[in-house]
mmCIF file of the N, C-alpha and C atoms, coordinates in Angstrom:
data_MODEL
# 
_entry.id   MODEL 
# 
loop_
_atom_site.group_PDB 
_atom_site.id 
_atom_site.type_symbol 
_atom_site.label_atom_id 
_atom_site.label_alt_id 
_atom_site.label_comp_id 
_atom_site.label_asym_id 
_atom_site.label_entity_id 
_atom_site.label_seq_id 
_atom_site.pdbx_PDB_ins_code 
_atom_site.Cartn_x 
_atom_site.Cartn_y 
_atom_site.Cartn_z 
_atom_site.occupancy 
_atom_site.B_iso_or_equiv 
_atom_site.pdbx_formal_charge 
_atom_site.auth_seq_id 
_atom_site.auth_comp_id 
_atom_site.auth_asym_id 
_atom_site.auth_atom_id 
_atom_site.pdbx_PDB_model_num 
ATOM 1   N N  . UNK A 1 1  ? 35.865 103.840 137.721 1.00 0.00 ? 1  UNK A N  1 
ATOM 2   C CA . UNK A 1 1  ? 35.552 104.378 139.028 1.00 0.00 ? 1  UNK A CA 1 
ATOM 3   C C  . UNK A 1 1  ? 35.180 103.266 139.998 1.00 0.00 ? 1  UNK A C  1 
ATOM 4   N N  . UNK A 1 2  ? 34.485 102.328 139.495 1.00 0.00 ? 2  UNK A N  1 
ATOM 5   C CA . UNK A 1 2  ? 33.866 101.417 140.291 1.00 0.00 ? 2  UNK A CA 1 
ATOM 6   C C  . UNK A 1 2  ? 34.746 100.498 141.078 1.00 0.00 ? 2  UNK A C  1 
ATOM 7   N N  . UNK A 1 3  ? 35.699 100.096 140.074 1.00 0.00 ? 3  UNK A N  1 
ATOM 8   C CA . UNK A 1 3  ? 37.065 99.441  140.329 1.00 0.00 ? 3  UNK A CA 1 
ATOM 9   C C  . UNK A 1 3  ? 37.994 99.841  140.874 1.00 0.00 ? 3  UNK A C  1 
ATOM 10  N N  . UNK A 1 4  ? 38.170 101.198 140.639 1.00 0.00 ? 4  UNK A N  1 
ATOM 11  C CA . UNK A 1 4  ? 39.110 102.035 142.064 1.00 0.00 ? 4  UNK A CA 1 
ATOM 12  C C  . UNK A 1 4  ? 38.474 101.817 143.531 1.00 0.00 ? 4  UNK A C  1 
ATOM 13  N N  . UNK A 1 5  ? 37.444 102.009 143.469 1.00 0.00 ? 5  UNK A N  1 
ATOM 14  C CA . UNK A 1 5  ? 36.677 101.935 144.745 1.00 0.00 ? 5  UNK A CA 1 
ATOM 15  C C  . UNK A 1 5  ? 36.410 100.904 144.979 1.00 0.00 ? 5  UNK A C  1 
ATOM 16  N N  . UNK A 1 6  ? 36.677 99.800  144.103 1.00 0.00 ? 6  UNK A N  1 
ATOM 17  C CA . UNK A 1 6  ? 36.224 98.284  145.018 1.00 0.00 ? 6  UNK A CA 1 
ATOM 18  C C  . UNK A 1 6  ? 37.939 98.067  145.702 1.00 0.00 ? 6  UNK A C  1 
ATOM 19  N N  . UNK A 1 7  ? 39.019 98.337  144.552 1.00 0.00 ? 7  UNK A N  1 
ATOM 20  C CA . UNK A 1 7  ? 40.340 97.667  145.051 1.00 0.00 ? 7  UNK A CA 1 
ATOM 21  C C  . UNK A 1 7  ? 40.810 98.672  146.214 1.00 0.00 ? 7  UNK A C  1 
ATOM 22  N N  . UNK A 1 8  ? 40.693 99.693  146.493 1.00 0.00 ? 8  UNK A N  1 
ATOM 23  C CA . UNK A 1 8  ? 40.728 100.910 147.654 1.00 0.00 ? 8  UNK A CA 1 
ATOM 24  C C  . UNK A 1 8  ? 39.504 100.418 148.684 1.00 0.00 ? 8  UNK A C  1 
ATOM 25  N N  . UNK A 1 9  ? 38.891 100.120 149.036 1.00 0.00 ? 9  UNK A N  1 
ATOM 26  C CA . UNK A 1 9  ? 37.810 99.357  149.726 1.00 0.00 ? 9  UNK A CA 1 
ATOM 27  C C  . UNK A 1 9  ? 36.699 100.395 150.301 1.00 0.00 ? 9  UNK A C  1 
ATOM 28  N N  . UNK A 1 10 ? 36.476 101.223 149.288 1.00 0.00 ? 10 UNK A N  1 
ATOM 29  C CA . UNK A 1 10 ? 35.417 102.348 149.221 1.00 0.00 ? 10 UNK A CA 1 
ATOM 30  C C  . UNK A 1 10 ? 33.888 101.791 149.155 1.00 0.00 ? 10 UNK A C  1 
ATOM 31  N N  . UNK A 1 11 ? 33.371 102.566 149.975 1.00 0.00 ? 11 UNK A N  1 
ATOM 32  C CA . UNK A 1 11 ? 31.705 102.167 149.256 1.00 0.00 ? 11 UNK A CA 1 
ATOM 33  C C  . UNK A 1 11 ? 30.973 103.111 148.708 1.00 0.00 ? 11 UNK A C  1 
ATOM 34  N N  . UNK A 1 12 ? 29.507 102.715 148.445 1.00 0.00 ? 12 UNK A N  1 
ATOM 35  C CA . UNK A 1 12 ? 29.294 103.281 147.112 1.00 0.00 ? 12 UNK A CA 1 
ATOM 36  C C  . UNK A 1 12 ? 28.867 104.974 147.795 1.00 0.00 ? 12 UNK A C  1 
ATOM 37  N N  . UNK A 1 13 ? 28.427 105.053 149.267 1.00 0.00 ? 13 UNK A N  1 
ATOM 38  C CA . UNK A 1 13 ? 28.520 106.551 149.623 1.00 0.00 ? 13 UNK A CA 1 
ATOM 39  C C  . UNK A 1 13 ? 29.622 107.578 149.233 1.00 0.00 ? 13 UNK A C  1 
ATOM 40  N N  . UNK A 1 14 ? 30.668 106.833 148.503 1.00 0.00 ? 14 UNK A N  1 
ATOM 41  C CA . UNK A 1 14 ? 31.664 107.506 148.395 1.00 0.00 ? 14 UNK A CA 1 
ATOM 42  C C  . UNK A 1 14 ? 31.593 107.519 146.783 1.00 0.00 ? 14 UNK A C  1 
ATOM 43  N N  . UNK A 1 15 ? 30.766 107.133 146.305 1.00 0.00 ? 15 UNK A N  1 
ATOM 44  C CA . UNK A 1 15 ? 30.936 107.208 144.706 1.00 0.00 ? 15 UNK A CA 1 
ATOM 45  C C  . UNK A 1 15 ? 30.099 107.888 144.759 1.00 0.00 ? 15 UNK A C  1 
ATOM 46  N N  . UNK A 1 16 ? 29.160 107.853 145.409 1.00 0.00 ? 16 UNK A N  1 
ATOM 47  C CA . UNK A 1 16 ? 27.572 108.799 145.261 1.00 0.00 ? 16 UNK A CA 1 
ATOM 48  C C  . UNK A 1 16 ? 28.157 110.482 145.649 1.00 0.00 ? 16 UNK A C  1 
ATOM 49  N N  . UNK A 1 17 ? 28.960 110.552 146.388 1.00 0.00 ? 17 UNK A N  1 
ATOM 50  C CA . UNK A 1 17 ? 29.431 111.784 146.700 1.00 0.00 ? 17 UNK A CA 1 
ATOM 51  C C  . UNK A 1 17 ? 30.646 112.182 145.972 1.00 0.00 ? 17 UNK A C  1 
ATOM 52  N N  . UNK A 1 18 ? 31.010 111.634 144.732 1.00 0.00 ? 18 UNK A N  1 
ATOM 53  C CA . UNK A 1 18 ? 32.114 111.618 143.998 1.00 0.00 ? 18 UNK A CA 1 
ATOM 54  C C  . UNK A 1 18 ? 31.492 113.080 143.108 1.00 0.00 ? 18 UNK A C  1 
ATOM 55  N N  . UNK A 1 19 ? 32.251 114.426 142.836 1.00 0.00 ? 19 UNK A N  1 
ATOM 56  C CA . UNK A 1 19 ? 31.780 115.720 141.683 1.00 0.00 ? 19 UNK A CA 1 
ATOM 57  C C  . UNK A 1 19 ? 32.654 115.084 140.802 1.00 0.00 ? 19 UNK A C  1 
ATOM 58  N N  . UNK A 1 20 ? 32.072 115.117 139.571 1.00 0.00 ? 20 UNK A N  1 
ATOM 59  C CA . UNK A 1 20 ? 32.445 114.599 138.214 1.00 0.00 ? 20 UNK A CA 1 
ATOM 60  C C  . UNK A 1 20 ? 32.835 116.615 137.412 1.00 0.00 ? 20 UNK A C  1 
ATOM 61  N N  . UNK A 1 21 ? 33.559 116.194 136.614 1.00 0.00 ? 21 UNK A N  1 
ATOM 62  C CA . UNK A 1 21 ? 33.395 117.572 135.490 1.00 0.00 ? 21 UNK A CA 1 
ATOM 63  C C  . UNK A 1 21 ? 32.593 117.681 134.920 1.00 0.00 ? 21 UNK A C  1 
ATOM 64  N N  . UNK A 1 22 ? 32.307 116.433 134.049 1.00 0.00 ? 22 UNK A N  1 
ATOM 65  C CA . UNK A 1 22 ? 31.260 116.031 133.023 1.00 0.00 ? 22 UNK A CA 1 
ATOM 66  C C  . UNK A 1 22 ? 30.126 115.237 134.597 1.00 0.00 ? 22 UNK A C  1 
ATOM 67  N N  . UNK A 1 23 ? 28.756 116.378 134.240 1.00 0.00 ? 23 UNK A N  1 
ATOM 68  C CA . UNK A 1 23 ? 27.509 116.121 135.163 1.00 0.00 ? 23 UNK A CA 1 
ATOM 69  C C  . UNK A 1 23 ? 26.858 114.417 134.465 1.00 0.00 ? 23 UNK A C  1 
ATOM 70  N N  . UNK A 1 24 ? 26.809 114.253 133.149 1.00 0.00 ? 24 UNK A N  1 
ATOM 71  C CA . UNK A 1 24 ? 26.641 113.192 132.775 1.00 0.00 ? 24 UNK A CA 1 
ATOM 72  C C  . UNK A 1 24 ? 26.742 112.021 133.566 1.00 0.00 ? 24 UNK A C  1 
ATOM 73  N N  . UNK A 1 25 ? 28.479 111.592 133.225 1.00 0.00 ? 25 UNK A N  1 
ATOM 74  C CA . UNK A 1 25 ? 28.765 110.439 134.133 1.00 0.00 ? 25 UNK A CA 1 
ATOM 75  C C  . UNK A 1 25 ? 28.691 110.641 135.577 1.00 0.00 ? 25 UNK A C  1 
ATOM 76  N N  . UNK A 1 26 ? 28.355 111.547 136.204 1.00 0.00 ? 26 UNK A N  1 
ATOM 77  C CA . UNK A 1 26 ? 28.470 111.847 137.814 1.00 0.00 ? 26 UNK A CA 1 
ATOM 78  C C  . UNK A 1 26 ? 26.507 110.888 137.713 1.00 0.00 ? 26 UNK A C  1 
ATOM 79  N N  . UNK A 1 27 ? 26.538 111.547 136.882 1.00 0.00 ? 27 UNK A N  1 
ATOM 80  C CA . UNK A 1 27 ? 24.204 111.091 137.187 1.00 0.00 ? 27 UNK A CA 1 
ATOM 81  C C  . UNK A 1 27 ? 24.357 109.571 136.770 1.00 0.00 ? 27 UNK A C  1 
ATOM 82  N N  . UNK A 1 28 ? 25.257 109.459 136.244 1.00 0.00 ? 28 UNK A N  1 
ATOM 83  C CA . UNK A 1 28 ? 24.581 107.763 135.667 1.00 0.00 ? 28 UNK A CA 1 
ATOM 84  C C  . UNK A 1 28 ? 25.385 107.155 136.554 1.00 0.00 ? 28 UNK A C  1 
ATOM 85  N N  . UNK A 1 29 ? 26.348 107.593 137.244 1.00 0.00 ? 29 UNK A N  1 
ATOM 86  C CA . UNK A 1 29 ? 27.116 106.695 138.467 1.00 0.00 ? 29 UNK A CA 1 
ATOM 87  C C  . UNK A 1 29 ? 26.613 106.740 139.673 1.00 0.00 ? 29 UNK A C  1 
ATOM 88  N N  . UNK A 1 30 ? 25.658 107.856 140.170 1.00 0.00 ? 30 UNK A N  1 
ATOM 89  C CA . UNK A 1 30 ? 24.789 108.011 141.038 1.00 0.00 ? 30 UNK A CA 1 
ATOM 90  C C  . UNK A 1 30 ? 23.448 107.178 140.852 1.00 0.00 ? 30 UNK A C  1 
ATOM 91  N N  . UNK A 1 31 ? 22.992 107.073 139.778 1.00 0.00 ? 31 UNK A N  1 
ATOM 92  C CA . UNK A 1 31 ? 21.722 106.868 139.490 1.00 0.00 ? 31 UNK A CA 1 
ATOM 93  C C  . UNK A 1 31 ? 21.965 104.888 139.370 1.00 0.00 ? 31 UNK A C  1 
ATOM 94  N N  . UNK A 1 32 ? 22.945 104.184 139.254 1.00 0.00 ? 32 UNK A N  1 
ATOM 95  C CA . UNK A 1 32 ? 23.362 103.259 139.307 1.00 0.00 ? 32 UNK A CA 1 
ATOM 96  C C  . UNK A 1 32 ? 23.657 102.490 140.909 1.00 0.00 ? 32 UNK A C  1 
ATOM 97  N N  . UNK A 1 33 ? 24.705 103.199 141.591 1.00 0.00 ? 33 UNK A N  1 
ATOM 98  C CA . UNK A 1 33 ? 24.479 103.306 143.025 1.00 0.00 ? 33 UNK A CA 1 
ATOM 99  C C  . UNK A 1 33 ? 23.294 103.742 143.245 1.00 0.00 ? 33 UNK A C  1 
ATOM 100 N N  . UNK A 1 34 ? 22.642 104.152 143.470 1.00 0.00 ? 34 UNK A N  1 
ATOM 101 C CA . UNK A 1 34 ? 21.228 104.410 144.164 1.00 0.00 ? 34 UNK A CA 1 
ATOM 102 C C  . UNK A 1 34 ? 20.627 103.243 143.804 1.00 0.00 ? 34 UNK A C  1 
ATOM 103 N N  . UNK A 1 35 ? 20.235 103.140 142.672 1.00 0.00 ? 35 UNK A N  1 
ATOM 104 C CA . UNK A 1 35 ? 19.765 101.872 142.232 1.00 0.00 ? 35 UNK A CA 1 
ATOM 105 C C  . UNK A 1 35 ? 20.128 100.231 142.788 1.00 0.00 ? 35 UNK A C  1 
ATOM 106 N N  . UNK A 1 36 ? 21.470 100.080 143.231 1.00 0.00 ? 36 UNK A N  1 
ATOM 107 C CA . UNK A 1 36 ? 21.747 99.273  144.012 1.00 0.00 ? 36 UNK A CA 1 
ATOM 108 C C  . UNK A 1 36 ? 20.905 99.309  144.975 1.00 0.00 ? 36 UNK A C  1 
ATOM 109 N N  . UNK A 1 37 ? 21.380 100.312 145.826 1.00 0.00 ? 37 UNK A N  1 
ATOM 110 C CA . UNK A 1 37 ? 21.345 100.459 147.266 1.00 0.00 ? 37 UNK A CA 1 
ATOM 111 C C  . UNK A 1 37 ? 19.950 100.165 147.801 1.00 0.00 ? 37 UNK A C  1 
ATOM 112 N N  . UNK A 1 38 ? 19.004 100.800 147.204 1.00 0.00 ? 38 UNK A N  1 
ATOM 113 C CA . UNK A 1 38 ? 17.792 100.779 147.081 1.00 0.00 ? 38 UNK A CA 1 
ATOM 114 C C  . UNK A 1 38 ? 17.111 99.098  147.026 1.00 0.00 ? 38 UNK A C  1 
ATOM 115 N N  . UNK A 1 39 ? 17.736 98.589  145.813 1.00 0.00 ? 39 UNK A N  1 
ATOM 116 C CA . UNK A 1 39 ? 17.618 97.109  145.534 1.00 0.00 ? 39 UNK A CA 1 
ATOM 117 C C  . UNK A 1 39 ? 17.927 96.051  146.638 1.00 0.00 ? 39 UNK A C  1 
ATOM 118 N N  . UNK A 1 40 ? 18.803 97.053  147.241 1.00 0.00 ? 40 UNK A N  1 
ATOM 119 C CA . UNK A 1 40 ? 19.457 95.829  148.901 1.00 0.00 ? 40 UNK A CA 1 
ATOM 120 C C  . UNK A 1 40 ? 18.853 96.203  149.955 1.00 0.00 ? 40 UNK A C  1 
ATOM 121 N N  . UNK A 1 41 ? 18.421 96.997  150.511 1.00 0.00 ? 41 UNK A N  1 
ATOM 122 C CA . UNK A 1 41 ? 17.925 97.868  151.430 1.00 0.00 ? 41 UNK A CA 1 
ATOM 123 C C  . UNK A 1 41 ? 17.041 97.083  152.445 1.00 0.00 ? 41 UNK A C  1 
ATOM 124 N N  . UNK A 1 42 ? 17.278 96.865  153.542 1.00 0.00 ? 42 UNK A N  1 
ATOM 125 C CA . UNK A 1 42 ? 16.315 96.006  154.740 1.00 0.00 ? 42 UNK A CA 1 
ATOM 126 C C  . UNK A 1 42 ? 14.771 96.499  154.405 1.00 0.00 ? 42 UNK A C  1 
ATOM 127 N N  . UNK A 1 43 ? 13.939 95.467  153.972 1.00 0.00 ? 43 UNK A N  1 
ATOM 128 C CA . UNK A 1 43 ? 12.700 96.362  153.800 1.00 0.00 ? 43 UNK A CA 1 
ATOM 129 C C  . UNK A 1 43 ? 12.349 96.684  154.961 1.00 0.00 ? 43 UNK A C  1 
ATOM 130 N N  . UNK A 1 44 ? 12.497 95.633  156.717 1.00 0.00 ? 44 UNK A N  1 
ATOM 131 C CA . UNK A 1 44 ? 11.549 95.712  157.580 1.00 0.00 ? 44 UNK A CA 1 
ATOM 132 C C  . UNK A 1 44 ? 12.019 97.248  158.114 1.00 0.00 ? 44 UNK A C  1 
ATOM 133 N N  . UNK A 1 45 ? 13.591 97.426  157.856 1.00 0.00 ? 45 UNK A N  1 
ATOM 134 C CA . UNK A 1 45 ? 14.089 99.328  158.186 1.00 0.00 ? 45 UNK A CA 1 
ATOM 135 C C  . UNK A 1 45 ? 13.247 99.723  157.791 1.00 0.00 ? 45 UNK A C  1 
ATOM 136 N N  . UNK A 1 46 ? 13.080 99.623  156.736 1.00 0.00 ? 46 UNK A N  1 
ATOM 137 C CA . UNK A 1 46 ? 12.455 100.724 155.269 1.00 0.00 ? 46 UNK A CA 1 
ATOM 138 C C  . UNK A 1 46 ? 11.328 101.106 155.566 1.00 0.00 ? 46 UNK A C  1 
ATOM 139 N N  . UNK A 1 47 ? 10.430 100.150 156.626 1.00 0.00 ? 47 UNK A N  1 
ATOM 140 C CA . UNK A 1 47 ? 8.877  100.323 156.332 1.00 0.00 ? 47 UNK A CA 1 
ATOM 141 C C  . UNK A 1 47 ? 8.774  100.910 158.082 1.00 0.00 ? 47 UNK A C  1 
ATOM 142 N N  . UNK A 1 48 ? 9.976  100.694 158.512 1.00 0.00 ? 48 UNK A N  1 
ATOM 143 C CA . UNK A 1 48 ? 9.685  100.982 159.701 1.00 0.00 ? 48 UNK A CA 1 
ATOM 144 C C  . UNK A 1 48 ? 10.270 102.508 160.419 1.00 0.00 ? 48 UNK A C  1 
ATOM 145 N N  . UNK A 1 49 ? 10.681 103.018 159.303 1.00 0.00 ? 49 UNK A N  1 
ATOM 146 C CA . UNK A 1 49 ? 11.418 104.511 158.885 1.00 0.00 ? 49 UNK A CA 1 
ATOM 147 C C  . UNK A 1 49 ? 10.035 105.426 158.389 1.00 0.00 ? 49 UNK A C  1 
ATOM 148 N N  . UNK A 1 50 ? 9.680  104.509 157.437 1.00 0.00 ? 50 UNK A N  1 
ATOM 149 C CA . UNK A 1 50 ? 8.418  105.143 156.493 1.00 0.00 ? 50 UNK A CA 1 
ATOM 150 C C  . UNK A 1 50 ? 7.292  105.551 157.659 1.00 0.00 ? 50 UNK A C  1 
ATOM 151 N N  . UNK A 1 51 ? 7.066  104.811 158.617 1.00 0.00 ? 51 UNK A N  1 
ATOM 152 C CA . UNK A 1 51 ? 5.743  104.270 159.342 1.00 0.00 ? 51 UNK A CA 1 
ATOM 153 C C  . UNK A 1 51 ? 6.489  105.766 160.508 1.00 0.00 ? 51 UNK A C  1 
ATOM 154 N N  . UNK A 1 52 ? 7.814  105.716 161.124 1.00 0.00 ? 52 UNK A N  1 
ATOM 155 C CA . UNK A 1 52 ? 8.168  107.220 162.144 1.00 0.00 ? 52 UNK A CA 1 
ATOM 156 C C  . UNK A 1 52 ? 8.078  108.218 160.908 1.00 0.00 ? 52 UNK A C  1 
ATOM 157 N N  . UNK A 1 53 ? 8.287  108.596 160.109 1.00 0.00 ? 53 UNK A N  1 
ATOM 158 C CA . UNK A 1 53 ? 8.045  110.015 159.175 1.00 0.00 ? 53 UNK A CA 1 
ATOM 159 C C  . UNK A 1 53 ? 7.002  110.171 159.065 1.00 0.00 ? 53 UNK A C  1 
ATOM 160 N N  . UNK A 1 54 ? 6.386  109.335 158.872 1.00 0.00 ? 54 UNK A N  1 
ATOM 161 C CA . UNK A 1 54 ? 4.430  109.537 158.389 1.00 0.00 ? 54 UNK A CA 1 
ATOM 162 C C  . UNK A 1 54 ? 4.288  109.650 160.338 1.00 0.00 ? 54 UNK A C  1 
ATOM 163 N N  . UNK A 1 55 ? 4.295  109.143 160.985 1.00 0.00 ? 55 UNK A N  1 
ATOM 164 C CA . UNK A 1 55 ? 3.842  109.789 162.546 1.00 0.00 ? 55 UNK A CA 1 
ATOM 165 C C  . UNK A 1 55 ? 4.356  111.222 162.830 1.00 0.00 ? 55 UNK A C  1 
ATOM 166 N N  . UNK A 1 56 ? 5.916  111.684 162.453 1.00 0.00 ? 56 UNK A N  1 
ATOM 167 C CA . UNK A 1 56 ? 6.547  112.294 162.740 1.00 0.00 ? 56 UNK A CA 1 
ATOM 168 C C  . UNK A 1 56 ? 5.841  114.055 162.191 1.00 0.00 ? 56 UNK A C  1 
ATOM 169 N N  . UNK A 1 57 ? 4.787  113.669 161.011 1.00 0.00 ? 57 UNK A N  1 
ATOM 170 C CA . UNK A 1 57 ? 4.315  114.357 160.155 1.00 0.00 ? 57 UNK A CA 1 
ATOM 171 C C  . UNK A 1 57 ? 2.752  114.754 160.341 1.00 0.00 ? 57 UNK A C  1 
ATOM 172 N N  . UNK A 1 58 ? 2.601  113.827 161.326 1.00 0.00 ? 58 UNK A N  1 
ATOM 173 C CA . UNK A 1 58 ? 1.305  113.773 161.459 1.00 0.00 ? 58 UNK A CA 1 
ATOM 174 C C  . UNK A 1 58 ? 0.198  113.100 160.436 1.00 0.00 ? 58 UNK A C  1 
ATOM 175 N N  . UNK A 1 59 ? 1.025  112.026 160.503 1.00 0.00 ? 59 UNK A N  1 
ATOM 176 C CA . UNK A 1 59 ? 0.153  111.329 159.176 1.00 0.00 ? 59 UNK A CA 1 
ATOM 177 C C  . UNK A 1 59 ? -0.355 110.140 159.742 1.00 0.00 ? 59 UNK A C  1 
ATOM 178 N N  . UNK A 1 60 ? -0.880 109.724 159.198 1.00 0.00 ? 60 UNK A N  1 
ATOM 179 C CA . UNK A 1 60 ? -1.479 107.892 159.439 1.00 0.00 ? 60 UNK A CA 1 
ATOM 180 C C  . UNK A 1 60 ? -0.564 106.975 159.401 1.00 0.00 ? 60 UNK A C  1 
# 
């Protein structure tokens, strides 16, 4: 899967949204992508996303 989608020039939103038959490999190919994505992720976005939801919520 990974390799279809690298030589087709897919990204991984598109593997993450891939329905499998077998739920198995759909979770461990999701749970892998996520795991990337997560791992790359701009922290200063991240904290600065976190910081409007917690206002947005009425939080601190």
């Amino acid at each position: 899967e990974y390799v279809s989608a690298m030589k087709h020039g897919l990204g991984l939103n598109k593997i993450l949204g891939t329905i499998h038959i077998y739920p198995t490999m759909a979770e461990a190919n999701k749970y892998v992508a996520g795991h990337w994505k997560r791992a790359h992720a701009p922290q200063r976005l991240l904290a600065w996303v976190e910081r409007f939801h917690r206002w947005r919520r009425g939080g601190k």
